[in-house]
DSSP file (Angstrom, degrees, kcal/mol; ACC not computed):
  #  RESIDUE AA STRUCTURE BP1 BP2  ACC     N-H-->O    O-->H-N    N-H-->O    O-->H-N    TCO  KAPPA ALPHA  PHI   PSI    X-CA   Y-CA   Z-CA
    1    1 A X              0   0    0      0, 0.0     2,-0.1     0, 0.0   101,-0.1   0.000 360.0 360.0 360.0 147.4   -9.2  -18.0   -0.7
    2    2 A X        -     0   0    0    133,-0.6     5,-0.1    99,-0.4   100,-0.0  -0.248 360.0-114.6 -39.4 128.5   -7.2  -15.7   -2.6
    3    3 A X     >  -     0   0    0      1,-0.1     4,-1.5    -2,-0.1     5,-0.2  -0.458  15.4-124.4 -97.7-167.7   -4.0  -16.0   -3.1
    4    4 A X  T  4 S+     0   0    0      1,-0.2     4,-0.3     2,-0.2    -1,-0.1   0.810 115.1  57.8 -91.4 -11.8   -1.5  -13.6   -1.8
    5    5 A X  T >> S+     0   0    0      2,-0.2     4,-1.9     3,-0.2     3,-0.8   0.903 111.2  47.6 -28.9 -68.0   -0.1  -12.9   -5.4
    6    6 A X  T 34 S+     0   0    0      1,-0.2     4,-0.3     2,-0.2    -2,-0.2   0.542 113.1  49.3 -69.1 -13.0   -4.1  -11.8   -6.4
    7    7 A X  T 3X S+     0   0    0     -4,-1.5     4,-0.7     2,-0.2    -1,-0.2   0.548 106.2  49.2-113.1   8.1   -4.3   -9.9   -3.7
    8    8 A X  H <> S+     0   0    0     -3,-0.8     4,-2.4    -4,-0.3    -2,-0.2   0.938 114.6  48.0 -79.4 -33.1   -1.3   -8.0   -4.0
    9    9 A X  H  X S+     0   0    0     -4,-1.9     4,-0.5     2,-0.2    -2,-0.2   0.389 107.6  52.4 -79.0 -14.2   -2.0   -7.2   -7.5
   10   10 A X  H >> S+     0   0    0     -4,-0.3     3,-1.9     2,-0.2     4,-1.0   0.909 111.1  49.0 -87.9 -59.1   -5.8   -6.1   -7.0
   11   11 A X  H >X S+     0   0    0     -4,-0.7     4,-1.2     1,-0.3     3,-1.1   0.896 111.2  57.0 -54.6 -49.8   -4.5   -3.5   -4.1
   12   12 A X  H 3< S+     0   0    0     -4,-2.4    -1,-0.3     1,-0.2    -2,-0.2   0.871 105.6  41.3 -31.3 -49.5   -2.1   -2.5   -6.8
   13   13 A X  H << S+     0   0    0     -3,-1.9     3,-0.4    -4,-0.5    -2,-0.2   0.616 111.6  61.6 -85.9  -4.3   -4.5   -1.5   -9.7
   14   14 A X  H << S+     0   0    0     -3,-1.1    -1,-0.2    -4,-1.0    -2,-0.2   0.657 110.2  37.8 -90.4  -9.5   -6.5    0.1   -7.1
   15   15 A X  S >< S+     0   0    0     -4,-1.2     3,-0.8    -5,-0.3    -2,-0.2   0.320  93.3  82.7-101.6  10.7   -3.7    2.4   -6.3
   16   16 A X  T 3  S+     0   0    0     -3,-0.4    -1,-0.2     1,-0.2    -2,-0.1   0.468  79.0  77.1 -80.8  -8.3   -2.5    2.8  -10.1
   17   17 A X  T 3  S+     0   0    0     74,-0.2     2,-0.7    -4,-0.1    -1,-0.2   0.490  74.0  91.6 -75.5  -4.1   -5.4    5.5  -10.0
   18   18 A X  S <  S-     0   0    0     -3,-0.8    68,-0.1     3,-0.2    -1,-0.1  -0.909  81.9-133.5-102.2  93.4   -2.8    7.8   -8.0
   19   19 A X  S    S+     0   0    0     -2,-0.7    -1,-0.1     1,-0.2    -2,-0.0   0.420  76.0  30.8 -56.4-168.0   -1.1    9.7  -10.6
   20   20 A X  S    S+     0   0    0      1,-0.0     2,-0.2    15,-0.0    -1,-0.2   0.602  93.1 133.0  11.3  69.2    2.5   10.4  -11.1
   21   21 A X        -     0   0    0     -5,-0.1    14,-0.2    12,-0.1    -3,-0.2  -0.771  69.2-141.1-157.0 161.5    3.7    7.0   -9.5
   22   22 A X  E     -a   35   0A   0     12,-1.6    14,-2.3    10,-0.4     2,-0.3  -0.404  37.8-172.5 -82.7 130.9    5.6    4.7   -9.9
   23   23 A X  E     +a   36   0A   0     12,-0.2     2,-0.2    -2,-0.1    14,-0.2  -0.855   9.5 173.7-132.0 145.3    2.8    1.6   -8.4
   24   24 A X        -     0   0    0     12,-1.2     4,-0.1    -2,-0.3     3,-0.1  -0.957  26.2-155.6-153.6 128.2    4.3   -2.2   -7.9
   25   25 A X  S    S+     0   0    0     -2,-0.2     2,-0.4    12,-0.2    12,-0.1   0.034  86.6  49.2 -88.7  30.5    2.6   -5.1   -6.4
   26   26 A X  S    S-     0   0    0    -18,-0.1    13,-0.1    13,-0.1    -1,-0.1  -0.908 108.1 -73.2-175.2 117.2    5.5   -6.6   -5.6
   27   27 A X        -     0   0    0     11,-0.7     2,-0.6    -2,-0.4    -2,-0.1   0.150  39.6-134.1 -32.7 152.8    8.8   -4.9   -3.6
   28   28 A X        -     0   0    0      1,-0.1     3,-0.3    -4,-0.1    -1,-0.1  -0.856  10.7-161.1-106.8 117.5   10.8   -2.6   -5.2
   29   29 A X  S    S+     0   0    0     -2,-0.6    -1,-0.1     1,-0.2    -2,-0.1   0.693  92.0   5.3 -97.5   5.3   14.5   -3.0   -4.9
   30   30 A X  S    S-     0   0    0     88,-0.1    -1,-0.2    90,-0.0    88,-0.0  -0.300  82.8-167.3-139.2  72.6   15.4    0.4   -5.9
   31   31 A X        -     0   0    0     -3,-0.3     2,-0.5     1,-0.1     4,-0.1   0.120  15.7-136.8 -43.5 161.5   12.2    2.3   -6.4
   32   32 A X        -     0   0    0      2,-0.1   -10,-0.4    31,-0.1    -1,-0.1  -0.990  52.9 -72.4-126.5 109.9   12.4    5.9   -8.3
   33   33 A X  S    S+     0   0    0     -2,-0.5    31,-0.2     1,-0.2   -12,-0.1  -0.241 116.2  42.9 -43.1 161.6   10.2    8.3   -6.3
   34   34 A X  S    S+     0   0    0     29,-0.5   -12,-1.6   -12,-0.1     2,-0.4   0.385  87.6 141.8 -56.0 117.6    7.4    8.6   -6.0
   35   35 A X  E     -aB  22  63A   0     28,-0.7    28,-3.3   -14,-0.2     2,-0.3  -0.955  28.5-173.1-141.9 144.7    6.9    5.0   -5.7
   36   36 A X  E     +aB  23  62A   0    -14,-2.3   -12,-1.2    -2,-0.4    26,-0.2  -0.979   8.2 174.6-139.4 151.9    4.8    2.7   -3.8
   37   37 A X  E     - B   0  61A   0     24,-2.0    24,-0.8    -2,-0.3     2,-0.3  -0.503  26.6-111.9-118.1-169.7    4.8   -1.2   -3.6
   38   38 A X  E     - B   0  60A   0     22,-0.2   -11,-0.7    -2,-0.2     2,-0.4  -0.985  21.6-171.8-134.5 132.3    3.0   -4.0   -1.6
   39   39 A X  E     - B   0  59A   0     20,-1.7    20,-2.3    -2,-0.3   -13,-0.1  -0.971  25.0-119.4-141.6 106.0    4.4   -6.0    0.8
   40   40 A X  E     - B   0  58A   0     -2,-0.4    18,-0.3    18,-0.2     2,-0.1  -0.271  36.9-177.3 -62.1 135.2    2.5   -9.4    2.7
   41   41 A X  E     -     0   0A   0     16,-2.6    16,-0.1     1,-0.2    17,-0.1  -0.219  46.0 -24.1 -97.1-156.5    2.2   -9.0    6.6
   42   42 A X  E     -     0   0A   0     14,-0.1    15,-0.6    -2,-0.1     2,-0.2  -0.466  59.6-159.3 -72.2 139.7    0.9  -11.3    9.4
   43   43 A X  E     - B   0  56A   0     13,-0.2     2,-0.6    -3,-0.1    13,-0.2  -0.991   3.7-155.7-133.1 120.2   -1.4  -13.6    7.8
   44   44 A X  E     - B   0  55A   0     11,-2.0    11,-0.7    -2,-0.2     2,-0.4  -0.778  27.2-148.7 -85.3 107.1   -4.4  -15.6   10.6
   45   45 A X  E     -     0   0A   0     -2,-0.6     9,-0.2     1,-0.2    11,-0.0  -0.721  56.9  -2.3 -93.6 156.6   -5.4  -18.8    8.8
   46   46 A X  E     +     0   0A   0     -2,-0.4     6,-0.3     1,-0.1     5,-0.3   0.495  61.0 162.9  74.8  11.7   -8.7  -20.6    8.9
   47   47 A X  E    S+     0   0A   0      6,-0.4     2,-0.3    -3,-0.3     7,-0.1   0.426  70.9  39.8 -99.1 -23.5  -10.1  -18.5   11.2
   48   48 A X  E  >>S- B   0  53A   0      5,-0.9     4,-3.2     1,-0.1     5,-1.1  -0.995 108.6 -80.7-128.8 147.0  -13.8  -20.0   10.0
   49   49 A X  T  45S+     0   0    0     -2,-0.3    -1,-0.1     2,-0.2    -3,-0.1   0.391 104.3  20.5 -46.1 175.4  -14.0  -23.9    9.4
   50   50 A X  T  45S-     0   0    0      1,-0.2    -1,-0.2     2,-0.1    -3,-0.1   0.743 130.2 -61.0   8.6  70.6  -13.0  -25.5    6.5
   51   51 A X  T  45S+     0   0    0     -5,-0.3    -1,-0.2    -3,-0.1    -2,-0.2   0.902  93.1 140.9  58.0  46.1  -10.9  -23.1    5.3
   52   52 A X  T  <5 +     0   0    0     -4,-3.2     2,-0.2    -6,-0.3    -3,-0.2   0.595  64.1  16.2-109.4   5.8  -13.6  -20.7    5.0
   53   53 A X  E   < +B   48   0A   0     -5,-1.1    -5,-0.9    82,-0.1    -6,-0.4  -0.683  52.3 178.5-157.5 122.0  -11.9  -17.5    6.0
   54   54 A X  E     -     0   0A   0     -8,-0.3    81,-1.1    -2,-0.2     2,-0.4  -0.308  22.4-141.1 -97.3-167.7   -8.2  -16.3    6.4
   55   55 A X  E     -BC  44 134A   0    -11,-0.7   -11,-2.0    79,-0.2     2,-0.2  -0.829  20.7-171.6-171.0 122.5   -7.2  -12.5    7.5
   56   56 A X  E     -BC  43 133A   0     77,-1.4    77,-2.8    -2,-0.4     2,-0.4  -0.824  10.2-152.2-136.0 151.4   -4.2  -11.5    5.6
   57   57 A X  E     - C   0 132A   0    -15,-0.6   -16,-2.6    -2,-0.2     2,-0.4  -0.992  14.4-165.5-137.9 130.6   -2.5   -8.0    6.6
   58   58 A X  E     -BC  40 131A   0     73,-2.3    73,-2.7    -2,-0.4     2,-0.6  -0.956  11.9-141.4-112.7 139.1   -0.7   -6.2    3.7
   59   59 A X  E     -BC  39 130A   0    -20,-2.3   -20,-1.7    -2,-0.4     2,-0.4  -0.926   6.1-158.1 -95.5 114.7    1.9   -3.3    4.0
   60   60 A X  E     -BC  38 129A   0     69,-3.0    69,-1.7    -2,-0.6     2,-0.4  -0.948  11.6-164.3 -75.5 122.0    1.7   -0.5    1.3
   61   61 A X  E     -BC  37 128A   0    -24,-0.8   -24,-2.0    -2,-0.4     2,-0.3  -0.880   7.1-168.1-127.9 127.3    5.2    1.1    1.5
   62   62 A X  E     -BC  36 127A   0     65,-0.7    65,-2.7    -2,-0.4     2,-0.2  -0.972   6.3-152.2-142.6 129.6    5.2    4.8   -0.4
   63   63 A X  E     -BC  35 126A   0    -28,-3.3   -28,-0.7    -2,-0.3   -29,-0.5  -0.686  13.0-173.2-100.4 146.5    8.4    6.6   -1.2
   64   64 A X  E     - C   0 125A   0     61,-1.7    61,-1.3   -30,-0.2     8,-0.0  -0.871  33.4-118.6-135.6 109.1    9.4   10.2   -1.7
   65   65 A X  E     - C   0 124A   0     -2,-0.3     3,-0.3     1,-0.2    59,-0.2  -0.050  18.6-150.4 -63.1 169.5   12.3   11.6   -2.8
   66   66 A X        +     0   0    0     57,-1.7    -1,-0.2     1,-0.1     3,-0.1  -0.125  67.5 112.4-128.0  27.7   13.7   13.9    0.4
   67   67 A X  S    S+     0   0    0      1,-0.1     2,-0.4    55,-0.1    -1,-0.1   0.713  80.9  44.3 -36.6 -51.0   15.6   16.5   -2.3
   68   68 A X  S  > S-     0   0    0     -3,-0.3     4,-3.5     1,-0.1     5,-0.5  -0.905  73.9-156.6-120.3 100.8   12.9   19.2   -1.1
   69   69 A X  T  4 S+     0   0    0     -2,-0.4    -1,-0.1     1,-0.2    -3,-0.0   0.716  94.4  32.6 -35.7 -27.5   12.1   19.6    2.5
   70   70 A X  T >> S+     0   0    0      2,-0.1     3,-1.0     3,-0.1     4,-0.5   0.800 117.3  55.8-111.2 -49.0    8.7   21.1    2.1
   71   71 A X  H 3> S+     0   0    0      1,-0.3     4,-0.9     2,-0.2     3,-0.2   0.727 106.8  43.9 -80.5 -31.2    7.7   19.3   -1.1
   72   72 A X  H 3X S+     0   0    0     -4,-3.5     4,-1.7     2,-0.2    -1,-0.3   0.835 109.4  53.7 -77.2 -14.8    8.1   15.9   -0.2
   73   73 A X  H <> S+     0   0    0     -3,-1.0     4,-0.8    -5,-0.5    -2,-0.2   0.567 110.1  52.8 -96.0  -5.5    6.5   16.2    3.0
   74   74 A X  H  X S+     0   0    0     -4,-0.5     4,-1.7     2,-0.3    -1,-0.3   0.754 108.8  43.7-104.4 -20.5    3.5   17.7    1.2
   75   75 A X  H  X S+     0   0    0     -4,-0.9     4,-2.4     1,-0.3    -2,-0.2   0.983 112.2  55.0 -82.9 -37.6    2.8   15.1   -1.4
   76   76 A X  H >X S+     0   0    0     -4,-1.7     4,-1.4     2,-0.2     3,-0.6   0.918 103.3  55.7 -43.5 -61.6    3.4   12.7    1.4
   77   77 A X  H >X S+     0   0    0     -4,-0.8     3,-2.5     1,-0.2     4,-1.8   0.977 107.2  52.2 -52.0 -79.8    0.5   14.8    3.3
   78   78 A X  H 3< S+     0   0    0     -4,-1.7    -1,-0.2     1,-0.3    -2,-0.2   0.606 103.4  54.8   7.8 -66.3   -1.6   13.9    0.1
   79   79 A X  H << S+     0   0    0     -4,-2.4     9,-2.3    -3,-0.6    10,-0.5   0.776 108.1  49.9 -57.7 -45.9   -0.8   10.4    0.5
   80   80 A X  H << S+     0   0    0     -3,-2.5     2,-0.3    -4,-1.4    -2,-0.2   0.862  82.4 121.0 -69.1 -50.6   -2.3   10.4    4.4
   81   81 A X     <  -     0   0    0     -4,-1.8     2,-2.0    -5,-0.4     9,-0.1   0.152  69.0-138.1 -25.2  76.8   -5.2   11.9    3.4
   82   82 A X  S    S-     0   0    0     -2,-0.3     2,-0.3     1,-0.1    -1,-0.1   0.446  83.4  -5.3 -32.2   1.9   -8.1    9.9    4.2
   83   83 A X  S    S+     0   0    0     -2,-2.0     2,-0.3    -5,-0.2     3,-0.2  -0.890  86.3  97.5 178.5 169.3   -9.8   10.6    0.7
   84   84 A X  S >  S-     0   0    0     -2,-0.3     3,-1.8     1,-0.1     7,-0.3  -0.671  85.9 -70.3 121.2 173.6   -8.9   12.8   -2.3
   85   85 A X  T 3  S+     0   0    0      1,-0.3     6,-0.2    -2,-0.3    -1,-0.1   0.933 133.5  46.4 -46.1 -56.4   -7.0   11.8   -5.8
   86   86 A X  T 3  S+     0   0    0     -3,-0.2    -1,-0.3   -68,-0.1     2,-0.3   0.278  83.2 109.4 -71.8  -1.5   -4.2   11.4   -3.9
   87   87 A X    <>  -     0   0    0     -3,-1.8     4,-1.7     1,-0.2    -7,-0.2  -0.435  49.1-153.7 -87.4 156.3   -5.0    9.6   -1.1
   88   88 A X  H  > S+     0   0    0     -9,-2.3     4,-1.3    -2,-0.3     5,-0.3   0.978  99.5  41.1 -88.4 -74.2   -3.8    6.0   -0.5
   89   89 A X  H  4 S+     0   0    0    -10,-0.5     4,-0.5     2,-0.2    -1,-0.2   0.698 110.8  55.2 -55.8  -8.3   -6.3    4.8    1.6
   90   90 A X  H >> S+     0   0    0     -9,-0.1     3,-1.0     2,-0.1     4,-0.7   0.887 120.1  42.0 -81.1 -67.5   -9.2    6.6   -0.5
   91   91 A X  H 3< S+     0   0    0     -4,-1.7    -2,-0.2     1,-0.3   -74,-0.2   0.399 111.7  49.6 -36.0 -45.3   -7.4    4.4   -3.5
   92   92 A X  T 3< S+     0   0    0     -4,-1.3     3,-0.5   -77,-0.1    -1,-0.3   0.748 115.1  45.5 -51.3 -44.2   -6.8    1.1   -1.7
   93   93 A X  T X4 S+     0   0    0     -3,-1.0     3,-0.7    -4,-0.5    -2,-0.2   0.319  84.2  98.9 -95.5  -5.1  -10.3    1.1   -0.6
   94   94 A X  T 3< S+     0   0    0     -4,-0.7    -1,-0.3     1,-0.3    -3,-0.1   0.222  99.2  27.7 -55.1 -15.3  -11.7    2.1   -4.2
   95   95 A X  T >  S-     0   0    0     -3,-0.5     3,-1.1    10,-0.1    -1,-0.3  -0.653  75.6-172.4 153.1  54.9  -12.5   -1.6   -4.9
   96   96 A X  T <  S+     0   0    0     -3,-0.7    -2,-0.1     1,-0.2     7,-0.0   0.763  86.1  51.4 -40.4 -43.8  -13.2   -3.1   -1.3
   97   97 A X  T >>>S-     0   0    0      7,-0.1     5,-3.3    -4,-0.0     3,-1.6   0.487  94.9-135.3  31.7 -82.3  -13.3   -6.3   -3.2
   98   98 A X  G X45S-     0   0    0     -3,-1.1     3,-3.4     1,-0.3     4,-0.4   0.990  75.2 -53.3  46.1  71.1  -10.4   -6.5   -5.2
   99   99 A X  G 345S-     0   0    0      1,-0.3    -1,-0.3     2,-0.1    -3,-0.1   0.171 107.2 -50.3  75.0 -30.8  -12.5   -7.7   -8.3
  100  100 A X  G <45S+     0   0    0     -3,-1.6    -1,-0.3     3,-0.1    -2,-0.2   0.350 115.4 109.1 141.4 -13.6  -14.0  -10.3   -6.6
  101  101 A X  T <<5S+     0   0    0     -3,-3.4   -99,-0.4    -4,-0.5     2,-0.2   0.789  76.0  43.9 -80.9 -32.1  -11.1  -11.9   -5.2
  102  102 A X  S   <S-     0   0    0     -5,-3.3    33,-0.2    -4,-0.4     3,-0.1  -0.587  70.7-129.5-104.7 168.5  -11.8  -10.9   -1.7
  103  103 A X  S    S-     0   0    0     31,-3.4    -1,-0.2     1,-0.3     2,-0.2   0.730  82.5 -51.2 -83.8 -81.7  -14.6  -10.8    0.8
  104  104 A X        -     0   0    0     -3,-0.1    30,-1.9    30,-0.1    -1,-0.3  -0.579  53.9-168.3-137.4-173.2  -13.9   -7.1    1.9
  105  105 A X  E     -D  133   0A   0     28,-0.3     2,-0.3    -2,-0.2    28,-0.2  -0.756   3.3-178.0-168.2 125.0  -10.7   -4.7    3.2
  106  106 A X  E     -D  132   0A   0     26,-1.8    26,-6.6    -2,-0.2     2,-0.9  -0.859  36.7 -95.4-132.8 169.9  -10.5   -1.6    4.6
  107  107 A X  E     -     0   0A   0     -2,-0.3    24,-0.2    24,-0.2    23,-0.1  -0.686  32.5-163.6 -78.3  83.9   -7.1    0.4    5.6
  108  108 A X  E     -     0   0A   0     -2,-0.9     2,-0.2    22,-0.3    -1,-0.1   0.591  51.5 -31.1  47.5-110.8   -5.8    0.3    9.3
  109  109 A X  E     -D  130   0A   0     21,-0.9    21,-1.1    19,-0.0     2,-0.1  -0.781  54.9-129.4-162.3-177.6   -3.5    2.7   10.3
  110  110 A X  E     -D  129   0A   0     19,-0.2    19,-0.3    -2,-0.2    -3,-0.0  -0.444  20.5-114.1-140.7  73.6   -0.7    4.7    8.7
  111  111 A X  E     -     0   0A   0     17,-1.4     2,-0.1    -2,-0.1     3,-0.1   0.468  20.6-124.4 -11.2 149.3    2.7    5.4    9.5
  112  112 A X  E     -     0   0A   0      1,-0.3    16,-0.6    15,-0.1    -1,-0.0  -0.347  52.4 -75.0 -72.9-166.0    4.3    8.6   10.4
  113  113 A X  E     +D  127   0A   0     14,-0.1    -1,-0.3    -2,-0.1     2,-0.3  -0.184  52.0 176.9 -51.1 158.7    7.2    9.7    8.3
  114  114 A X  E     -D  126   0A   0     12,-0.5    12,-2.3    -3,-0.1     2,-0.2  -0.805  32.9-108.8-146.9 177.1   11.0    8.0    8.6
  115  115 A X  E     -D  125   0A   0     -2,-0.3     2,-0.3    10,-0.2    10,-0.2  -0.569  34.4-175.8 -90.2 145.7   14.1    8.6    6.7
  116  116 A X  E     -D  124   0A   0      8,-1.2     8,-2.8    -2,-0.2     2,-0.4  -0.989  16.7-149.0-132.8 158.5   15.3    5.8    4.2
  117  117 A X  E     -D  123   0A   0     -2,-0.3     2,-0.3     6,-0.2     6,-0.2  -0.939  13.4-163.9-116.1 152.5   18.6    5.7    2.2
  118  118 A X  E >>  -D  122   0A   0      4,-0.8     3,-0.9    -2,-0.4     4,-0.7  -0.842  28.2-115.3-110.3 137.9   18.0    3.9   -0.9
  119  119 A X  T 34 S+     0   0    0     -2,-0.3    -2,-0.0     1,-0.2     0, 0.0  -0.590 101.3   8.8 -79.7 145.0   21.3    2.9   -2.5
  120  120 A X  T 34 S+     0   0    0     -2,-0.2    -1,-0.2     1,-0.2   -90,-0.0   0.306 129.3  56.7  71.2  -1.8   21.5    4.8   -5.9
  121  121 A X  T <4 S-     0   0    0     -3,-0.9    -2,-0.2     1,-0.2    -1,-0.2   0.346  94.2-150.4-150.6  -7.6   18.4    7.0   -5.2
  122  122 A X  E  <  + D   0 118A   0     -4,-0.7    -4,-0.8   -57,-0.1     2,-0.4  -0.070  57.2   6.0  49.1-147.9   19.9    8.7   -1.6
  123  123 A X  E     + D   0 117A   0     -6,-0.2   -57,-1.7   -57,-0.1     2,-0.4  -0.230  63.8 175.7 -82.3 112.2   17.3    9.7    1.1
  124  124 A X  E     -CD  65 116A   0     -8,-2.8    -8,-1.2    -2,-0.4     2,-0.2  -0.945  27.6-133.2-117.9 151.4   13.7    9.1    0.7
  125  125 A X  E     -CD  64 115A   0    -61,-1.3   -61,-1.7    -2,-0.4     2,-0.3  -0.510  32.7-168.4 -69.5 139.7   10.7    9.8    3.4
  126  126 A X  E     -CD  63 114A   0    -12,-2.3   -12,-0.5    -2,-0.2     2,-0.3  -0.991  13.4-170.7-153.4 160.9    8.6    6.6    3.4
  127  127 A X  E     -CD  62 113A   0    -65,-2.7     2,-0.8    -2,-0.3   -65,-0.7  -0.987  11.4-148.9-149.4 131.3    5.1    6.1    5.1
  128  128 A X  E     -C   61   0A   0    -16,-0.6   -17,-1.4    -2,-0.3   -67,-0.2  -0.764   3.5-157.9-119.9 110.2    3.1    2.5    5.6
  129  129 A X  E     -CD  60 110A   0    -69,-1.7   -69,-3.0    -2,-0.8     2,-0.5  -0.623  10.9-144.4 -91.7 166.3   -0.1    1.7    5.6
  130  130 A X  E     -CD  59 109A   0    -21,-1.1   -21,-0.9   -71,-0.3     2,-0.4  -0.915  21.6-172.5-120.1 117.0   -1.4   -1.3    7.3
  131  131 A X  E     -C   58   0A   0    -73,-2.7   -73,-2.3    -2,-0.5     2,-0.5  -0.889  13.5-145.4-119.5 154.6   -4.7   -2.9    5.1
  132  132 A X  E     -CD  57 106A   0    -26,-6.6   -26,-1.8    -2,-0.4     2,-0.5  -0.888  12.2-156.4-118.9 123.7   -6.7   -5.7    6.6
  133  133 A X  E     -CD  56 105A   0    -77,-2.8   -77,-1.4    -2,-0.5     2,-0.6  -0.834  16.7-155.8-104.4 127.1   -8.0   -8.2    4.4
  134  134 A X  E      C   55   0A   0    -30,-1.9   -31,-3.4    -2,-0.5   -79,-0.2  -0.886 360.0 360.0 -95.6 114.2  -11.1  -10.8    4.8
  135  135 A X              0   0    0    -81,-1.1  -133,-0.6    -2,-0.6   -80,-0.2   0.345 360.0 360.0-129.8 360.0  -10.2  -13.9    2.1
């Protein structure tokens, strides 16, 4: 199996393909918008004998600053966007894969918006997708 290190870091470089942001495999404790990390979820082990399959659930957490009412909420639209430059799931899903590491993954679901305060960085919109991973 993968580990959950390799698989934060492949879903990472498939989303370094999303220009202007800030991309992290690994939480951000004061992120600079636009920014998005990865975050492990509920993970099913063993799920075929002898260790032959887990199901690992990963969070993608994307930030926006919330300066501009209209303007965050559209690059944030971007983000939602089931395929284009900007979409997160077109981006995650670029590399079903992850190199090699994984059997396959596809995206979920999506958060709506919420509000976040960030200390230092004030009020950001933030949006999560849920990816499901075969390992």
């Amino acid at each position: 199996m993968a580990t959950i290190a390799q698989i934060r870091e492949g879903i990472a470089t498939n989303l370094a393909t999303i220009a202007d942001v800030q991309v992290s495999a690994y939480m951000l404790a004061q992120p600079t918008p636009p920014a998005i990390h990865v975050l492990p979820g509920e993970i099913s082990y063993d799920r075929a004998s002898a260790r032959g399959l887990d199901e690992v659930t990963m969070l993608v957490q994307a930030f926006v600053a919330f300066s501009s009412d209209i303007g965050a909420q559209k690059r944030l639209d971007t983000m939602l966007a089931p395929s284009g430059a900007g979409s997160v799931k077109a981006a995650i899903e670029s590399d079903p894969t992850l190199g090699g590491t994984v059997s396959d993954l596809h995206v979920r679901s999506a958060s709506g918006y919420r509000s976040l305060l960030v200390e230092g960085r004030g009020l950001v919109l933030v949006v999560e997708w849920t990816v499901y991973i075969m390992a």
